[in-house]
Every structure is written in structure tokens, then in C-alpha cells.
C-alpha positions in Angstrom: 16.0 4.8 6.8 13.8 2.8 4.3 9.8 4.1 4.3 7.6 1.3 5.2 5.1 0.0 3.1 1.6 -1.1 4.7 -0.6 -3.0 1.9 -4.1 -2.6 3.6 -7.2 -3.8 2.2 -9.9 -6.8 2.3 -9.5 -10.0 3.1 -6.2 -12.0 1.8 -5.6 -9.5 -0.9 -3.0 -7.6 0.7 -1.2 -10.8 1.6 -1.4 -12.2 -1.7 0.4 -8.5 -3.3 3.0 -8.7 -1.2 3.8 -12.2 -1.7 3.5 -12.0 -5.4 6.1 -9.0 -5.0 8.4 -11.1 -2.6 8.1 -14.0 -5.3 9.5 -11.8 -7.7 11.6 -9.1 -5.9 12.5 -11.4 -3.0 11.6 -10.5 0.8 11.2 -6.9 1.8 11.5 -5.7 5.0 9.9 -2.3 5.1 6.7 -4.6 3.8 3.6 -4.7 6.0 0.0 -5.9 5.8 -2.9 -5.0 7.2 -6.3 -7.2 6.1 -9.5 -6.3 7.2 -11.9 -8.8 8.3 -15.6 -9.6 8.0 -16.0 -8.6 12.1 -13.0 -5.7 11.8 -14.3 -2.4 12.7 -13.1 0.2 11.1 -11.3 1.5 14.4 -9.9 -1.5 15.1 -8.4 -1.4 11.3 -7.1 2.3 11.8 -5.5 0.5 15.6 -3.6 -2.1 13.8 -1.8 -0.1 10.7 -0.7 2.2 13.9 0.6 -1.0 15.7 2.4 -2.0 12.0 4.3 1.6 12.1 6.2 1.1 15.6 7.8 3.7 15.6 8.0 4.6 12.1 8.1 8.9 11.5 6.0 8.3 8.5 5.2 5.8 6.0 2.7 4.7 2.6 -0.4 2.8 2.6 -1.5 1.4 -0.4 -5.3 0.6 0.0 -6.7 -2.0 -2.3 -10.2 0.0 -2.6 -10.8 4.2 -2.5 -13.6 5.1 0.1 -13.6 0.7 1.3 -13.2 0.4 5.0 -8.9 0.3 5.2 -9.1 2.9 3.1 -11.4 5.7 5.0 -10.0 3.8 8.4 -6.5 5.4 7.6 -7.5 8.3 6.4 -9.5 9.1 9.9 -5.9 8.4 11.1 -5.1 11.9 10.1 -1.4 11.0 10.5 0.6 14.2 9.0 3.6 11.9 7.7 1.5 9.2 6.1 0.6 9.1 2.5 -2.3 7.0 1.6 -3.0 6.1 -2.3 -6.1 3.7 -3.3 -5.8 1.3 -6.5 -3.1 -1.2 -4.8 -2.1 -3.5 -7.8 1.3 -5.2 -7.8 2.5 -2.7 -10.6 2.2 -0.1 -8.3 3.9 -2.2 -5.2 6.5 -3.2 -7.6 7.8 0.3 -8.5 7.4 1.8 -5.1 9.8 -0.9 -3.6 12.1 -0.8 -6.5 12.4 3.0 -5.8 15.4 4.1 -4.0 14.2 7.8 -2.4 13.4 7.9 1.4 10.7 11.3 0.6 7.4 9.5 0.9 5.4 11.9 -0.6 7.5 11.2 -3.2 6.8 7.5 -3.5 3.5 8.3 -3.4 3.6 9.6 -6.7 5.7 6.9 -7.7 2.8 5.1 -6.6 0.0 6.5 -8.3 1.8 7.0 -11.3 2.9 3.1 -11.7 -1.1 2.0 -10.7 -2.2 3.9 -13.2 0.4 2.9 -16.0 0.0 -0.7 -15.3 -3.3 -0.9 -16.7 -3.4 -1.9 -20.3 -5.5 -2.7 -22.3 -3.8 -5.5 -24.6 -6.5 -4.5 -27.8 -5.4 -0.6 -27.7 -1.6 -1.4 -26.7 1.4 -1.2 -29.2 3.5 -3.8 -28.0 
């Protein structure tokens, strides 16, 4: 069984991550969205990434923004099986779907660890 993969954040910038991901990696199944709007309320938010899931064990949410809305509306989820990491770039969305484990606490650091390593400064890089 693949993890699923819910991209929440603000506005159309989930969307546009996962279809820059799909453009390159082709389409992903285990690939969900969850965009917040102007009249969202957080609850609502938190209501819709559960509705994503079905019934999904567990699963990793990549947040565009740490402490936005999406962000602290998953988190009051308190689901035990879901990891949530903030900083959603498509580095980060590009590893975690190119990685084959099933252990999403694993993938989560897969996740941090390709947001963070896909920021570069061109000036201060050696290639």
C-alpha cells in the first residue's frame, strides 16, 4: 500500500506543485490537494484533508506555510499516523514520490531533508 500524499496550503499553490510534479513525474495516484480559501475556516480545512484520506491508516501532509491556517488546521487533527512537515516546494514533493518505502515517518524525513536541500543559493553553489 502506497502513503498518500496531501499537498495542503493557500490558494492554487498546492494545485500548481502537484501539477508541476505530474508534468515531470507523470500522474500520481496517492497525490491529493487540499487548498484553503479566503472564506475556509480552519475546521472546515482540518474536515476536508480527513475526507481526502478515505480510509487511509496514515498518510503525509506537506503544508506550503509552518503555523498558516492548513498547517495548524492539521495539526489540531491530532491524527497519530499522520506526519505533517511545512516548507512544501516541489524538491521536496519530488523526492517523497520518487521514494519507494511505505514507513511514513520515514518519508517524512525524506521530506524535510529534500525541502531543505533544494534551496541553493546559485552565488554560494559549486556547480
Amino acid at each position: 500500500m502506497s502513503v498518500p500524499i496531501v499537498l495542503a496550503g493557500h490558494g492554487r499553490l498546492p494545485s500548481g506543485v502537484g501539477e508541476a510534479a505530474e508534468m515531470i513525474l507523470g500522474p500520481q495516484s496517492r497525490l491529493k490537494v487540499c487548498e484553503l480559501s479566503p472564506h475556509d475556516s480552519p475546521e472546515e480545512f482540518g474536515v476536508r484533508v480527513l475526507a481526502l484520506l478515505g480510509d487511509a491508516t496514515e498518510a503525509l501532509v506537506l503544508a506550503d506555510l509552518h503555523g498558516g491556517s492548513p498547517f495548524n488546521a492539521v495539526r489540531a487533527l491530532a491524527h497519530p499516523r499522520l506526519q505533517l512537515v511545512s516548507g512544501l516546494n516541489l524538491p521536496m514533493l519530488l523526492e517523497v514520490l520518487l521514494h519507494t518505502t511505505d514507513d511514513v515517518t520515514e518519508l517524512a524525513g525524506v521530506a524535510r531533508a529534500a525541502g531543505r536541500d533544494g534551496v541553493v543559493d546559485v552565488l554560494e553553489s559549486t556547480w
